[in-house]
C-alpha positions in Angstrom: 6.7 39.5 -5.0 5.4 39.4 -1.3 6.6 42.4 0.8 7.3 40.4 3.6 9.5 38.4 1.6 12.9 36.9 3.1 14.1 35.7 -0.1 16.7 38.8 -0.3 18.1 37.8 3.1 19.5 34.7 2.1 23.4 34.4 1.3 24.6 33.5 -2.0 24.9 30.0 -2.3 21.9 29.2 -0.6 19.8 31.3 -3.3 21.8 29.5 -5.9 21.1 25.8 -4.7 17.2 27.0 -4.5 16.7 28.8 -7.5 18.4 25.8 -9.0 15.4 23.2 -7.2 13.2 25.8 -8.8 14.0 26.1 -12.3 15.2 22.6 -12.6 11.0 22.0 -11.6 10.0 24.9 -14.0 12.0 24.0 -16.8 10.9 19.9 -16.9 7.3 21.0 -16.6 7.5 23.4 -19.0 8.9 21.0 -21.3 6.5 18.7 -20.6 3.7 20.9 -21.1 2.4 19.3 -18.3 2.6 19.7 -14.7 2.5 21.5 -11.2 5.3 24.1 -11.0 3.7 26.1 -7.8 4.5 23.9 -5.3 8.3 23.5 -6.3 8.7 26.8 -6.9 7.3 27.6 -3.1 8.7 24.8 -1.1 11.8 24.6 -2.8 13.6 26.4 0.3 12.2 23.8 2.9 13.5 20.8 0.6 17.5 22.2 0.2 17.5 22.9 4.0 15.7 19.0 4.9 17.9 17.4 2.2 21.3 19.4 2.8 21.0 19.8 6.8 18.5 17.0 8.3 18.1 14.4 5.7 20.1 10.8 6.0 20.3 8.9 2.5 22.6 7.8 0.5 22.0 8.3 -3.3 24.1 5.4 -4.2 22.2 2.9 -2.3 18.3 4.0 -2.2 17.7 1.3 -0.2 19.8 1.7 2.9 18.1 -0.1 5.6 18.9 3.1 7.9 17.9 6.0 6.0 15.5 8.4 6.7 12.9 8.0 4.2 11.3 11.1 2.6 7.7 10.6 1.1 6.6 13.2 -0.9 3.0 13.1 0.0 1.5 16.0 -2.0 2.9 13.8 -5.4 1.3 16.4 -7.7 4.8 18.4 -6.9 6.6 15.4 -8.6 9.0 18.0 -10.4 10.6 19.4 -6.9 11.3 16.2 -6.2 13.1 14.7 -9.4 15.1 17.9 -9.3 16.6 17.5 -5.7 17.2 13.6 -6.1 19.1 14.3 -9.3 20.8 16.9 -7.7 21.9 14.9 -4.8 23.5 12.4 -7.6 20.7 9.6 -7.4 20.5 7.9 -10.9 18.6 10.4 -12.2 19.9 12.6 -15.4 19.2 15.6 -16.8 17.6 14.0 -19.6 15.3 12.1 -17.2 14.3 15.7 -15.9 13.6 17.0 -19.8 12.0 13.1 -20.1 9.1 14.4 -16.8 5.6 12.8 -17.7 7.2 11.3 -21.0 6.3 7.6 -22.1 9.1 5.1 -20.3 10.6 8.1 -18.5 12.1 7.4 -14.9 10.1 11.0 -14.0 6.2 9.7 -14.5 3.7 12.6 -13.3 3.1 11.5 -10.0 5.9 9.4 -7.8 5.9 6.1 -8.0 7.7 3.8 -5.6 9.9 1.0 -8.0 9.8 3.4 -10.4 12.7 6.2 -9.6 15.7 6.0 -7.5 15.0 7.5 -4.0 11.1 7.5 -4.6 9.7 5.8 -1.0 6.4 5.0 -2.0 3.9 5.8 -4.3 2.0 9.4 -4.2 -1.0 10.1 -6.6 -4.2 9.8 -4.8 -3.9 12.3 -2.2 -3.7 11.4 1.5 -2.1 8.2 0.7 1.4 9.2 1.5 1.1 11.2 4.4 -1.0 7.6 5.5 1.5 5.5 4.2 4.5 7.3 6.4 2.4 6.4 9.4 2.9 2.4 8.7 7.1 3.7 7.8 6.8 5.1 11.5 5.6 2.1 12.8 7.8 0.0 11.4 10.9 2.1 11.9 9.9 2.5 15.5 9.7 -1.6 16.3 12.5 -2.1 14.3 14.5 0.1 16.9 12.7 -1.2 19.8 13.6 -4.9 19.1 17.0 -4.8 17.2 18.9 -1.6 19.4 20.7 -2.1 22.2 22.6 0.3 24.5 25.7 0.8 23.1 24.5 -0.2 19.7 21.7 1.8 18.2 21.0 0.1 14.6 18.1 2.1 13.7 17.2 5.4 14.5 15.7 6.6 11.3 13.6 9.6 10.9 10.0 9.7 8.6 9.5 12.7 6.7 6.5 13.8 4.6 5.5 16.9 2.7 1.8 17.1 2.9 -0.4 20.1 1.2 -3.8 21.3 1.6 -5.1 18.4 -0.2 -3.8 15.8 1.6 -4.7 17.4 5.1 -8.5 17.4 3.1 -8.6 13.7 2.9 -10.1 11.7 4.9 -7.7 8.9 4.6 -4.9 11.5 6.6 -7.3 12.2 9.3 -7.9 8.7 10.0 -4.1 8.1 10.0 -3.0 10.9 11.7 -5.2 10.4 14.6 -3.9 6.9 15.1 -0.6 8.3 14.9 -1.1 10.5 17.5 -2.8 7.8 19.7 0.7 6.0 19.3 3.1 8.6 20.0 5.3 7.9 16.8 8.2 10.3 17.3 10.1 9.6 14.3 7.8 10.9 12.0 7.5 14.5 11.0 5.2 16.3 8.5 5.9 19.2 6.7 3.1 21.2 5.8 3.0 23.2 2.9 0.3 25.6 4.1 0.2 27.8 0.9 -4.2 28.4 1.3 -4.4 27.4 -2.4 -6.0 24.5 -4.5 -7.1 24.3 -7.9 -10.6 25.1 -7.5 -8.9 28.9 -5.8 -8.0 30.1 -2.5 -8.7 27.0 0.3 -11.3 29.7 2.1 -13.6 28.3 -0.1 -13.8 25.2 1.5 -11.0 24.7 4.2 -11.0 27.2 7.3 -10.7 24.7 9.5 -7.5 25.8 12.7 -5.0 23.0 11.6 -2.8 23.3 14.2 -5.6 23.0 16.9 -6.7 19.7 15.1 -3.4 18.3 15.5 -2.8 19.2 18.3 -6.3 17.5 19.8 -4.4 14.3 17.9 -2.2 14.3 20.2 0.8 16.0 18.1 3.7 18.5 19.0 2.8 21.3 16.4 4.6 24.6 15.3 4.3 27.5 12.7 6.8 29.0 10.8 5.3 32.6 9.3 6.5 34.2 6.6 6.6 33.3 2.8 9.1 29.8 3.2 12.5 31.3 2.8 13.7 31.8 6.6 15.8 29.3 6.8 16.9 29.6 10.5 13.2 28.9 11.6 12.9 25.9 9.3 16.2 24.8 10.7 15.0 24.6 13.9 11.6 23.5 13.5 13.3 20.2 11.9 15.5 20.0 14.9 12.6 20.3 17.6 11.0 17.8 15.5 14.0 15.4 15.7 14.6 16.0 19.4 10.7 14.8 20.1 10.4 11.7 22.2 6.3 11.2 22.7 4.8 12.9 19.8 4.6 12.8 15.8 5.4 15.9 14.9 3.7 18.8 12.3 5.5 22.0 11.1 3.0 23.9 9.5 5.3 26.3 6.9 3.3 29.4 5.5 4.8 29.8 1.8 3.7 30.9 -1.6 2.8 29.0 -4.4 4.4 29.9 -7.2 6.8 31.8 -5.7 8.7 34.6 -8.0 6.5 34.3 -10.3 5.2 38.4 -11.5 1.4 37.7 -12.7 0.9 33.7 -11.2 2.5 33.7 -7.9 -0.3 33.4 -5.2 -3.1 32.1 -7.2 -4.5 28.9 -8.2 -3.3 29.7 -11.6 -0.1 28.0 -10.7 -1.0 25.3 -9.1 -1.9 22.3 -12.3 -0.1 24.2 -15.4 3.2 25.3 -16.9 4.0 28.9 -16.2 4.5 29.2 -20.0 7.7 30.6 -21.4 7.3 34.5 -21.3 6.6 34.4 -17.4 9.7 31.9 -16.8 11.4 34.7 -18.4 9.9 37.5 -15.8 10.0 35.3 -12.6 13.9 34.2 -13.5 14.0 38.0 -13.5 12.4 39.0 -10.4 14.5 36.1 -8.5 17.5 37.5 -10.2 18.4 34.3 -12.0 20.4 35.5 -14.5 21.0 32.2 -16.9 19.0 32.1 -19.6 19.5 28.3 -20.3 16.9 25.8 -19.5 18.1 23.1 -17.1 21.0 25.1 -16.3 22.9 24.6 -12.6 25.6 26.4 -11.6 28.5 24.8 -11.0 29.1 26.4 -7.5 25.5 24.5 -6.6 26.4 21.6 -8.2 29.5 20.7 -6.0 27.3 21.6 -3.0 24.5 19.5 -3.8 26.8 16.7 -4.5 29.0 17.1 -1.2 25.7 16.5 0.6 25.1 13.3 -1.3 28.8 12.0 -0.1 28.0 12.8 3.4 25.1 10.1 3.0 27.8 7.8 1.0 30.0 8.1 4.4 27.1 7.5 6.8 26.2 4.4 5.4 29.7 3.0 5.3 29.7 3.9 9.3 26.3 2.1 9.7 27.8 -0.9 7.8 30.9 -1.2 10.3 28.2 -0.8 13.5 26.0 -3.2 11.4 29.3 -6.2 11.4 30.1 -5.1 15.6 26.4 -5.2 16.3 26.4 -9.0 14.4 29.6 -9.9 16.4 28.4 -9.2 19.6 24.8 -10.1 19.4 24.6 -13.1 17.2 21.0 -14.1 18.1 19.8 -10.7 17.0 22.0 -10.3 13.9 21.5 -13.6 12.6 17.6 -12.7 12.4 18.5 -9.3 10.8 20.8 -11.3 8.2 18.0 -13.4 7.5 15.6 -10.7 7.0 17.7 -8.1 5.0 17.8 -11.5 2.3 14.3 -11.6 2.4 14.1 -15.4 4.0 11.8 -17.4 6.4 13.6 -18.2 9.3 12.0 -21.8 9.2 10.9 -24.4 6.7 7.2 -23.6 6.0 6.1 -27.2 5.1 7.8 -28.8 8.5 6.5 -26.2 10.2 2.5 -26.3 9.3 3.3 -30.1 8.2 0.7 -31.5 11.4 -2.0 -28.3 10.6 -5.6 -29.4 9.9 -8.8 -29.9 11.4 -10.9 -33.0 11.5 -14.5 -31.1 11.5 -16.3 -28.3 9.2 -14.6 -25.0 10.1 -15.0 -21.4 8.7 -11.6 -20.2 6.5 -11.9 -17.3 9.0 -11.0 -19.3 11.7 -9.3 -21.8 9.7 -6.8 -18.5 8.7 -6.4 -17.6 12.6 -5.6 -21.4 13.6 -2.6 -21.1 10.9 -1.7 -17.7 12.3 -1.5 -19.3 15.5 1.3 -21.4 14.1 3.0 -18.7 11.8 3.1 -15.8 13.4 5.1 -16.6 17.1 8.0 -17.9 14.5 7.4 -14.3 12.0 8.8 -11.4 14.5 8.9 -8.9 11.4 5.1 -9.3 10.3 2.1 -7.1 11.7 -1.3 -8.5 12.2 -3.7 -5.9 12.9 -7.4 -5.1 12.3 -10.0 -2.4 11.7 -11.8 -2.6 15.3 -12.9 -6.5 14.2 -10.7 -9.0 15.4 -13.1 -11.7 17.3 -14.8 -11.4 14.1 -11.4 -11.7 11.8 -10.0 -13.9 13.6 -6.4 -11.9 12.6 -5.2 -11.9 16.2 -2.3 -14.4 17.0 -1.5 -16.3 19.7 1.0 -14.9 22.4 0.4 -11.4 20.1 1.1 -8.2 22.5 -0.6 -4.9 20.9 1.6 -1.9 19.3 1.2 1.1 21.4 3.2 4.2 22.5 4.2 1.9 25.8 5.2 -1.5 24.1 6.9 -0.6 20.6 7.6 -4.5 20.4 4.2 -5.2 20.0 3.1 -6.6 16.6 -0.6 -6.2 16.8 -2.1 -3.8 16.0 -5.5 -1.9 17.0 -6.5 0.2 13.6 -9.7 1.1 15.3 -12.7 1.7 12.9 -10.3 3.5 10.5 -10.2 0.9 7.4 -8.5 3.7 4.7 -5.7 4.8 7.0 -5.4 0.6 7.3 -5.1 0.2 4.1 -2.1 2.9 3.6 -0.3 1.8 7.0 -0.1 -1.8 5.9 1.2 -0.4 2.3 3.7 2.3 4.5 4.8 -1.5 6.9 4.9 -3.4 3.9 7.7 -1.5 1.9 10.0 -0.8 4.6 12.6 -2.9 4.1 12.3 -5.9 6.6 8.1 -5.4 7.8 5.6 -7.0 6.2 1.5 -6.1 7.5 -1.6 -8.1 7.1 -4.7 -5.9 8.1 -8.4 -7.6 8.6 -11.9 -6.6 7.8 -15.2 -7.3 6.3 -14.9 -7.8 2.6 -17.7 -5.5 1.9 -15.6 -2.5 3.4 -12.8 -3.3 1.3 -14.4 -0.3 -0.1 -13.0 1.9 2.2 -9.7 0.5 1.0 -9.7 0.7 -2.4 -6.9 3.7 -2.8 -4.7 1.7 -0.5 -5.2 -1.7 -3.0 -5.1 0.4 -5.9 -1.6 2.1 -5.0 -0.5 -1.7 -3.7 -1.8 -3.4 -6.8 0.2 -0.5 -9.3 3.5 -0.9 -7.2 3.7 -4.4 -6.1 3.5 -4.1 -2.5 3.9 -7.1 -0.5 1.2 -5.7 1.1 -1.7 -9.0 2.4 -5.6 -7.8 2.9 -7.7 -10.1 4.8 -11.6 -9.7 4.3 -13.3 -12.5 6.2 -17.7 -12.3 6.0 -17.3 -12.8 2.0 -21.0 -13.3 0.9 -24.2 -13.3 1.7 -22.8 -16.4 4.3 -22.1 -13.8 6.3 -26.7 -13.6 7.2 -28.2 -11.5 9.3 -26.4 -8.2 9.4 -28.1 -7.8 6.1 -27.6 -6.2 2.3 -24.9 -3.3 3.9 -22.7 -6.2 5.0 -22.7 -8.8 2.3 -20.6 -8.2 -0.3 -22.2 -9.1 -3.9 -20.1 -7.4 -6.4 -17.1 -7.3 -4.1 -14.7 -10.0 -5.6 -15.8 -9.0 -8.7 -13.9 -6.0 -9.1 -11.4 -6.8 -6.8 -10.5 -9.7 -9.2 -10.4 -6.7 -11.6 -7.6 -4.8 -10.3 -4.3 -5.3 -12.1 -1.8 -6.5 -9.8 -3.8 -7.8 -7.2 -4.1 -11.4 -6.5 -7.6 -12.4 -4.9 -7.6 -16.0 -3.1 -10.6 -17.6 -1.9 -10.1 -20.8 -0.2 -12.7 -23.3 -0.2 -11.3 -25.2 3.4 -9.4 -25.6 5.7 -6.4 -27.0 3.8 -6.5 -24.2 1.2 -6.7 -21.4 3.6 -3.1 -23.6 4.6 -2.3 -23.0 1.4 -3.0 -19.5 0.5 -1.2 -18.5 3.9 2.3 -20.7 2.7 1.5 -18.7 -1.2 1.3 -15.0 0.6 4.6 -16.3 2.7 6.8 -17.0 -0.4 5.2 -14.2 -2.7 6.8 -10.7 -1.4 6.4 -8.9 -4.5 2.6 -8.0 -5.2 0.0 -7.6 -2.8 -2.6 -10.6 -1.7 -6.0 -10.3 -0.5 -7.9 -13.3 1.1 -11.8 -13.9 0.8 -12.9 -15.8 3.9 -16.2 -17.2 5.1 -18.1 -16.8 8.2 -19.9 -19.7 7.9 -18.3 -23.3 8.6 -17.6 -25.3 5.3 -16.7 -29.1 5.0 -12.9 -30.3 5.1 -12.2 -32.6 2.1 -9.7 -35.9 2.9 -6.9 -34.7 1.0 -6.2 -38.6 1.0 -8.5 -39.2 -1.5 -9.0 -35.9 -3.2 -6.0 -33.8 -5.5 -3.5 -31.8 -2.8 -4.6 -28.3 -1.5 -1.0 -27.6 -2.7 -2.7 -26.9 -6.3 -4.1 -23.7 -4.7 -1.1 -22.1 -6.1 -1.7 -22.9 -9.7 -5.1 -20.9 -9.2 -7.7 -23.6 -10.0 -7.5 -27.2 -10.1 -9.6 -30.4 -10.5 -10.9 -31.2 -7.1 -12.9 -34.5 -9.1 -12.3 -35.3 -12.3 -13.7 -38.4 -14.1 -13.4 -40.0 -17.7 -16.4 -39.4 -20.2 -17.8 -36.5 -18.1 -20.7 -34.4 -19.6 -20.6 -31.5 -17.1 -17.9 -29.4 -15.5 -19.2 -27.8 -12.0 -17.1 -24.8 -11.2 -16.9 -23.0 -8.1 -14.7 -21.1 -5.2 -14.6 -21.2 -1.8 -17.8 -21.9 0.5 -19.7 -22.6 -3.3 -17.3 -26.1 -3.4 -19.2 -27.3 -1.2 -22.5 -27.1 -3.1 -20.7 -28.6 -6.6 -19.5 -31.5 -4.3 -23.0 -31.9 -3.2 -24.0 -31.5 -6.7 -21.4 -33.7 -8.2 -22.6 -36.7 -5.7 -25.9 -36.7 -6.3 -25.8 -36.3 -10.1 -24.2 -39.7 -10.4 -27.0 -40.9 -8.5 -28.7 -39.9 -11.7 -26.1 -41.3 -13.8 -24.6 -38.4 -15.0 -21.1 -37.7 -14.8 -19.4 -34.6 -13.7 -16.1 -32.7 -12.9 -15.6 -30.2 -9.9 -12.9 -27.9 -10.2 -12.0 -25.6 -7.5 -11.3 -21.9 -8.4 -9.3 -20.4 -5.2 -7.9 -18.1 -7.6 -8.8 -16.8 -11.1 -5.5 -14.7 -11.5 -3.3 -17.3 -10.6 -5.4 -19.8 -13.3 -4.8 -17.6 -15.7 -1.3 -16.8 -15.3 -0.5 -21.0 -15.7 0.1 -22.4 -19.3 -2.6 -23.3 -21.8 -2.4 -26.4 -21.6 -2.1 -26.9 -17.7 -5.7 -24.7 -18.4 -7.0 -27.1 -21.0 -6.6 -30.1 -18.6 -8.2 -28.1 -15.9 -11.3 -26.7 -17.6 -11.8 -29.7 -20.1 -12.4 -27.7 -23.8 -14.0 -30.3 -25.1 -16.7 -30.1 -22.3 -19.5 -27.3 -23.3 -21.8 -27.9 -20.5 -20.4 -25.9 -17.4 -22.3 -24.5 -14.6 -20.1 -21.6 -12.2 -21.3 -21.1 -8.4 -20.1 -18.0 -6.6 -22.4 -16.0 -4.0 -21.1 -12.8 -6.2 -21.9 -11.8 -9.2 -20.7 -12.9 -12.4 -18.6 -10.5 -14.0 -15.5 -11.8 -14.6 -16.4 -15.6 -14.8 -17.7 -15.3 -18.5 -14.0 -16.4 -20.0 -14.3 -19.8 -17.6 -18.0 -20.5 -18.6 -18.0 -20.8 -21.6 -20.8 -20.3 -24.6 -23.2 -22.6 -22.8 -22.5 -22.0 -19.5 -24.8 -21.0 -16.5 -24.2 -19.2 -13.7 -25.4 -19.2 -9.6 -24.8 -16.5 -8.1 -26.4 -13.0 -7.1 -28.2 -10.1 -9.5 -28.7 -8.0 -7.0 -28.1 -7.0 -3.4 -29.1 -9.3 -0.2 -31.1 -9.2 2.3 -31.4 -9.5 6.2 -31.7 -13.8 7.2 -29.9 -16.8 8.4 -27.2 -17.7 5.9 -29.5 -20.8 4.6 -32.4 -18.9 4.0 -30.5 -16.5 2.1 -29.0 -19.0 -0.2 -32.0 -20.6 -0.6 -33.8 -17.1 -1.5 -31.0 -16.4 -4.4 -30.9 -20.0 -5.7 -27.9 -20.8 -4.6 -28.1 -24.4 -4.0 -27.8 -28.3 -4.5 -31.0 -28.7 -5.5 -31.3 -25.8 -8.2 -27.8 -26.7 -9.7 -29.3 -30.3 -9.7 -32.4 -29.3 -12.2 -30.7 -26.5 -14.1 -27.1 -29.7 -14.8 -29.9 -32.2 -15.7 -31.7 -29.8 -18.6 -28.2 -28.8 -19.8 -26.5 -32.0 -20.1 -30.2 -33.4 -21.9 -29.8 -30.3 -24.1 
């Protein structure tokens, strides 16, 4: 035990609620054989005094549009956090808490947001959470600036995160928590488990870094509170500085010790990833004076507390409700948008609306995708655009759009800088907070600064919508560190994530009216630099088909040859296709905008798409060809890229690689001749 402990300090019924937090963590990990138990055991006294003192929620409705939302960034510590929502009486048993890290259990190892009653968002990569509160603040903090009104004050939510050593480590919570700084986001506050240990030992091994002086250069109101975690008082009103803030996010950097109780582990990184094992829950219930010997065991004194707190947030939300119906009464305008965004409606008719959208001339999807935003977004005031320092070159910016700073909270722009993983989490933090929705741009080939932020998206279904415009080797000059070659490939990969890639102007139209009606997975777009031809939608199949994944752009009787390609590559199977019945062969062209949308339609719809009965089939994507082998076929063949680019004009390029009319002209002739 430390000597400067203030454990023995604390009255009775406090010791009782967190010694309950504690061994309600021990005992599910133990259990489990599998688990963290030192940070619950060491920040359990900072969780009772947020959740009983500070915390708004109401366990009966998770999803109170007012609540303060609590994001468990450091998700390793899943345990603490199971045990204080089932304590507070969310729908969380006991026997989900003996069910932790168990197959179908509502307690998986790491939260996971859609997963658990009262889990905000989902925490297992590191950083991602403490990132992903940043986009919560963001939202929370428009949401007040546009719906409050003097004497009516709809949202005034706080954002909380616990953030360890780890997450402070990763580069995603740097990125994130300089931007927050740079926008002044008040309402969020992190709490900083600053125990100095990880799992490869004590963090002086690789982390001596002055925290609080970093922050504090982000432009964040920082304090300390010493000791081992247990003075209350301090924590108290740390939390309450924090809440009285009215310029800057806010850190509390809280020294405690992992493991905490525990004789022989307590302190060391010996704690940190494994079950203390049952002879040393024996000794530390001994040393904390815990004097039940049953597992799972809460005394009943600490149960009515715990539970009182969770009425409080029953009784808050049924005051919010009757401000909610004066508010509506008073301010109709206002309340009538709110309405229509707590259903999760468009305040317009989406067809009507982009009904007279199109161009006449060839015109990059990248700027076909910022004419339709030009249309969308005036008539959307609960979606973010944004980018990652690239907007000319996005073409994500909107018109009449007013940037989100620390002076204009009602801006809906926003100015990522050249930050693309804290994007990434911020649009996921925007996306899932109740009402805001975020699209962020950049070039597709540093979608792989993103992937956590898709990864954590694609597993939850975030509405979450990605835009990477410069999506091949199209892109030219700026060479092989800018084109993306292998790019879609795995991005078509990852479950749960839809990947469209229009091939004009009218399925860019398209894809924007899918992502608009689809608010329960996250969407990335593929969009070209260079201009591409607009088809006469008189004469070829509707755009409209976009949504079905792939469709039959030409399709003739007695064809011998099926060319297959997505976006800018249509335009070189149309080419193709032309030309070939100059030579009198006849072909299909079937446009592929999406593969994961193809292949969720019927078989048969797929049958009369892809033709079985045609063998010869030739696929064009400036990629490469991973993922295409299922459309192919046997005796298919395949344009596209082996390797990585190189530094030219976009036509030299595609000449270079063989991606062109001419080589799909010989290669469709030899096939079809056999």
């Amino acid at each position: 035990m430390s000597k400067n402990t203030s454990y023995k300090n604390l009255l009775e019924l406090d010791r009782l609620c967190i010694n309950s937090i504690r061994f309600l963590s021990v005992d599910a990990i133990q259990k489990a054989n599998s688990g963290h138990p030192g940070l619950p055991m060491g920040f359990a006294p900072v969780i009772y005094q947020l959740f009983t003192r500070h915390l708004r929620f109401n366990p009966r409705n998770p999803k109170w549009l007012n609540r303060d939302r609590f994001i468990l960034s450091a998700g390793h510590g899943s345990a603490l956090l199971y045990s204080m929502l089932h304590l507070c009486g969310y729908d969380i048993s006991l026997d989900d808490l003996k069910s932790v890290r168990q197959l179908d259990s509502v307690t998986p190892g790491h939260p996971e947001y859609g997963h658990t009653p009262g889990v905000e968002v989902t925490t297992g990569p590191l950083g991602q959470g403490i990132a992903s509160a940043v986009g919560m603040a963001i939202a929370g903090k428009y949401q007040g600036a546009y719906f409050n009104k003097k004497d009516h004050s709809l949202f005034d939510y706080k954002i909380y995160a616990v953030a360890g050593d780890g997450c402070l480590q990763e580069g995603v919570s740097s990125e994130a928590c300089s931007l927050a700084g740079h926008l002044g986001l008040e309402n969020l506050i992190v709490l900083y488990d600053d125990n100095q240990i990880t799992i490869d030992g004590g963090t002086e091994i690789s982390f001596s870094e002055d925290v609080k002086k970093r922050f504090e250069a982000y432009g964040w109101f920082v304090q300390e509170v010493s000791g081992d975690g247990h003075d209350l008082e301090k924590i108290d009103k740390a939390i309450i500085n924090a809440k009285t803030q009215t310029q800057k996010p806010s850190l509390i950097k809280i020294s405690s010790v992992i493991g905490y109780g525990s004789p022989n582990k307590q302190g060391t990184s010996g704690v940190h990833g494994s079950p203390l094992g049952a002879d040393e829950i024996r000794l530390t219930k001994k040393s904390l004076g815990w004097d039940y010997e049953e597992s799972f065991f809460v005394p009943p004194t600490a149960r009515e507390y715990f539970q009182a707190t969770g009425e409080k947030g029953v009784a808050a939300e049924a005051s919010w409700d009757d401000l909610l119906k004066q508010y509506c009464r008073r301010y109709d305008k206002e309340g009538a948008e709110l309405t229509l965004a707590m259903k999760n409606e468009l305040p317009f008719d989406l067809d009507e609306l982009t009904g007279s959208l199109k161009s006449e001339k060839p015109i990059a999807t990248r700027s076909a995708s910022g004419k339709i935003l030009d249309c969308l977004m005036p008539k959307l005031p609960f979606v973010f655009g944004g980018s990652a320092d690239l907007t000319p070159s996005n073409n994500t910016f909107f018109s009449g759009a007013e940037s989100f700073q620390k002076n204009n909270p009602l801006g809906r722009y926003i100015h990522y800088g050249v930050r693309e993983h804290a994007m990434g989490a911020i649009i996921n933090g925007i996306s899932i907070s109740g009402i805001t929705r975020a699209y962020g741009g950049t070039f597709l080939c540093f979608s792989d600064y993103m992937l956590p932020a898709l990864r954590v998206a694609a597993l939850s279904g975030y509405p979450s919508v990605f835009v990477f415009t410069h999506d091949s080797i199209g892109l030219g000059e700026d060479g092989p560190t800018h084109q993306p070659v292998e790019q879609l490939s795995y991005l078509r990969a990852m479950p749960g994530l839809t990947l469209i890639r229009p091939a004009d102007f009218d399925e860019t139209l398209e894809a924007w009216k899918y992502i608009l009606r689809n608010k329960d997975k996250p969407i990335a777009l593929a969009l070209t630099r260079q201009a591409l031809p607009v088809y006469d939608r008189s004469v070829y199949p509707s755009a409209a088909n976009l949504k079905k994944g792939a469709y039959s752009l030409v399709q003739k009787e007695r064809a011998s040859l099926l060319l297959i390609a997505s976006g800018s590559e249509v335009s070189i199977a149309m080419e193709a296709h032309e030309k070939l019945a100059q030579s009198g062969i006849i072909s299909n062209v079937v446009s592929v905008p999406s593969l994961e949308l193809f292949e969720e339609q019927p078989q048969d719809y797929r049958d009369q798409v892809l033709s079985p009965g045609i063998k010869n089939r030739i696929v064009i994507e400036a990629g490469i060809r991973r993922g295409w082998e299922g459309v192919m076929g046997e005796k298919g063949l395949f344009f596209g890229m082996k390797g990585f680019g190189a530094s030219a004009p976009a036509g030299d390029l595609f000449e270079k690689f063989g991606i062109t009319v001419s080589e799909v002209l010989t290669a469709a002739k030899k096939l079809v001749k056999g």
